[in-house]
N, C-alpha and C positions, 0 to 999 in steps of 0.2 A: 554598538554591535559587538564589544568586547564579550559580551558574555555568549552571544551565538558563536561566535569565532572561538573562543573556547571548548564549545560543547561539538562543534564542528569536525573537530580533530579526535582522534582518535586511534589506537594502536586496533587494526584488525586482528578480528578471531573467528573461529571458525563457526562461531553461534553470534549473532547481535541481537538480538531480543531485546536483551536486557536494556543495552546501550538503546537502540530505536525507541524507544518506550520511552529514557528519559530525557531526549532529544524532542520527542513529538509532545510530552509531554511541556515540557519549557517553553516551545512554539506555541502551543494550542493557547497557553494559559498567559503568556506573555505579549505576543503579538499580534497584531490586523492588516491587513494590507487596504492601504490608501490607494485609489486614485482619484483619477481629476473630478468625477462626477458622482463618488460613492465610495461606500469601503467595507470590508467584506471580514466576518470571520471564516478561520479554518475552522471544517466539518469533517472531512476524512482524505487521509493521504497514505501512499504506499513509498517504504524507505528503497532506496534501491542500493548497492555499494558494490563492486568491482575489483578487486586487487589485482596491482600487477604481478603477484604471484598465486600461489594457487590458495592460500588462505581463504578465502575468499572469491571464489572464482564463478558467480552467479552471471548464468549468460542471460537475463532477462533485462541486463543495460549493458549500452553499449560501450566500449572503452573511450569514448570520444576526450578528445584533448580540450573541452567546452566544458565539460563534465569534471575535469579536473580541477576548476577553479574553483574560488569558494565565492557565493551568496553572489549571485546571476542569474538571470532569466532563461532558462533555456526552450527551448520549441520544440518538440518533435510531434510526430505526425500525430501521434493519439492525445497531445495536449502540451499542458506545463508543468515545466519541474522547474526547482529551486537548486542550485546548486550548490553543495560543499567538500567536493574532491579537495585531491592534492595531485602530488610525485606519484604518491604511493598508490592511489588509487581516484575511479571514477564513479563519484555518489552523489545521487539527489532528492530530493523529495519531491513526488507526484502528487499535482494536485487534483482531487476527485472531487470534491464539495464541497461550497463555499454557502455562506447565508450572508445577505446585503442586510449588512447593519441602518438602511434608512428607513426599508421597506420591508424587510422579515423575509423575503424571497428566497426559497432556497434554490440554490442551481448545482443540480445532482449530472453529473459527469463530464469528464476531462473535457470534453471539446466547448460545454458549456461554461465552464469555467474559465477557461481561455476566450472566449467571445466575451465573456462580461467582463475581465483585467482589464483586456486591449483593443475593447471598441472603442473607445475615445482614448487614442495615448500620447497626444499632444499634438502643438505644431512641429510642422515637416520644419521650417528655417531655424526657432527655434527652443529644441525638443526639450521637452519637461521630463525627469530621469522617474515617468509612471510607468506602472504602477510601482509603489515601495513600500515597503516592511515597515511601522510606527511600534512604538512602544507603548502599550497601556499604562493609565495612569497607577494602577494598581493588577496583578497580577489576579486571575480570575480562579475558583474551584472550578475546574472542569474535570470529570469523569469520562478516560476513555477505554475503551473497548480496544485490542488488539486480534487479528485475524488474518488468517491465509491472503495472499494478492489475490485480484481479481481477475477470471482472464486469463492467464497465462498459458500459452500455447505446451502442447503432450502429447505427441503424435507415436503412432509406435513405429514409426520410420526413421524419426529423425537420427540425424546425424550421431546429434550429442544427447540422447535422450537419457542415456545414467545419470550426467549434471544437471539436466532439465528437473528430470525426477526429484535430485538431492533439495533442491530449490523449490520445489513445486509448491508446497506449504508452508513455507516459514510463515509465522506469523507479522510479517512487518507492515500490514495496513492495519490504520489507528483512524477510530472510528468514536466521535463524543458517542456517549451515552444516550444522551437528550435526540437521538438521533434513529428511528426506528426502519428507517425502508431506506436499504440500499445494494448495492449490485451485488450476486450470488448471496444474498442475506441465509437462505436455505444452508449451504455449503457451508458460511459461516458459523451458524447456529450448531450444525453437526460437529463442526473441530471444536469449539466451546465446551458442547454436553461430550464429545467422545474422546477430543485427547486434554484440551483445559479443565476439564473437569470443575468447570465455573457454574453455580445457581443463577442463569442471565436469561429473562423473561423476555421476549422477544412475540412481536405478534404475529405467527404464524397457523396456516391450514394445516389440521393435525393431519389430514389423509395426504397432502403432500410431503411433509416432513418425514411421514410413515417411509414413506418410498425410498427418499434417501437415508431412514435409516436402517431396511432391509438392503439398500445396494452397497451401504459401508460395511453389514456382516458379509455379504458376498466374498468381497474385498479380502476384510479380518481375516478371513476361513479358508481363502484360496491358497492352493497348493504355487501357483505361480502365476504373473502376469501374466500370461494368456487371456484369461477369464476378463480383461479389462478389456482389451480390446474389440469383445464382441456387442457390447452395450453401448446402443445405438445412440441414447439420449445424450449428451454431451455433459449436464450437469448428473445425470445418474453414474456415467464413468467416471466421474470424477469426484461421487461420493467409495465409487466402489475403488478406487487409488487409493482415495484416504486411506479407507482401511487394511487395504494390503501395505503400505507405506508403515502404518501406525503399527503393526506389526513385525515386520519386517528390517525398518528400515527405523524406529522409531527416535533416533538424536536428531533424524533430518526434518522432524516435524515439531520439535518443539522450540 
């Protein structure tokens, strides 16, 4: 694991992109996770990171002292993360899709993912340390995709909605290529063609795609947020963010 412990550490900045990318990248291409009855590759996960200073200060993880450790299992309510905090901060990687290397299975969302690890996680007297991390025998070409989180709560009340905002888009979920339907795939697609400005063929209904991407010029062209909060659709508000963001706000989105 010397080499994930190395790629684990890192000096925060005020952007990770770069760094997530070639973390997810070294996981995706390098490792599988075993357990007792099967073993799964990574399909798509969101990086999360936390400073105890404000470098870094995304409140979509929580500062937990669990979170601080490095290469751990951790729980929460909406699934599983990997952990590689420290001192300095609390980071982990979110697991969202897994494919069971026996059967070709894929199991597309966090709570799924977590039922397929730790249905069978050994005996209670005495416990086998599954599911674990293995090393391929040789590292894999994988192509992936990087994109906004998914999800992520925007409310125009909240408390802390300016850092909500600054966070809203990053792009830190990493998604294989080989991989065509997955959660806000829509919203994805639009930060791709409107601020990656990436050629990424994706199968999508052109009259819905239309939509989000009339609610992103909404967005683009608004005089101020306002305009966001009357749009009732959940994912059309939050094409039309994008584009007030991408505008506006545009370091916090790339």
């Amino acid at each position: 694991m010397k080499e994930f412990e190395k790629l684990a550490r890192i000096e925060p900045k005020a952007h990770l992109t770069e760094y997530f990318r070639a973390f997810a990248e070294y996981v995706y291409r390098n490792w599988y996770i075993q357990t007792i009855d099967s073993s799964f590759e990574i399909y798509e996960t969101e990086f999360l990171l936390q400073t105890q200073s404000d470098i870094h200060n995304d409140p979509n993880i929580d500062d937990s002292i669990n979170r601080r450790q490095l290469a751990n299992w951790w729980i929460t309510e909406g699934g599983i993360n990997i952990t590689f905090g420290c001192e300095d901060y609390a980071a982990s990687i979110f697991i969202r899709s897994l494919k069971d290397r026996n059967t070709g299975e894929m199991i597309i969302g966090p709570q799924r993912c977590f039922n397929a690890l730790f249905r069978n996680a050994g005996n209670v007297i005495t416990p086998n340390p599954q599911p674990r991390f293995f090393k391929k025998d040789q590292p894999e070409e994988i192509e992936l995709r990087n994109v906004p989180r998914a999800q992520l709560p925007a409310e125009e009340r909240s408390s802390n909605r300016a850092n909500r905002l600054k966070y809203l888009f990053r792009p830190y979920r990493f998604i294989r290529m080989d991989m065509d339907d997955f959660p806000e795939k829509y919203l994805a697609m639009l930060y791709t063609d409107k601020i990656a400005k990436l050629d990424i063929d994706l199968k999508l209904e052109n009259k819905i795609y239309n939509k989000y991407l009339d609610s992103y010029d909404k967005g683009y062209y608004a005089i101020d947020l306002d305009v966001v909060w009357n749009v009732s659709s959940r994912s059309h508000r939050m094409a039309v963010l994008m584009g007030y963001l991408h505008r506006n706000q545009e370091a916090d989105v790339v």
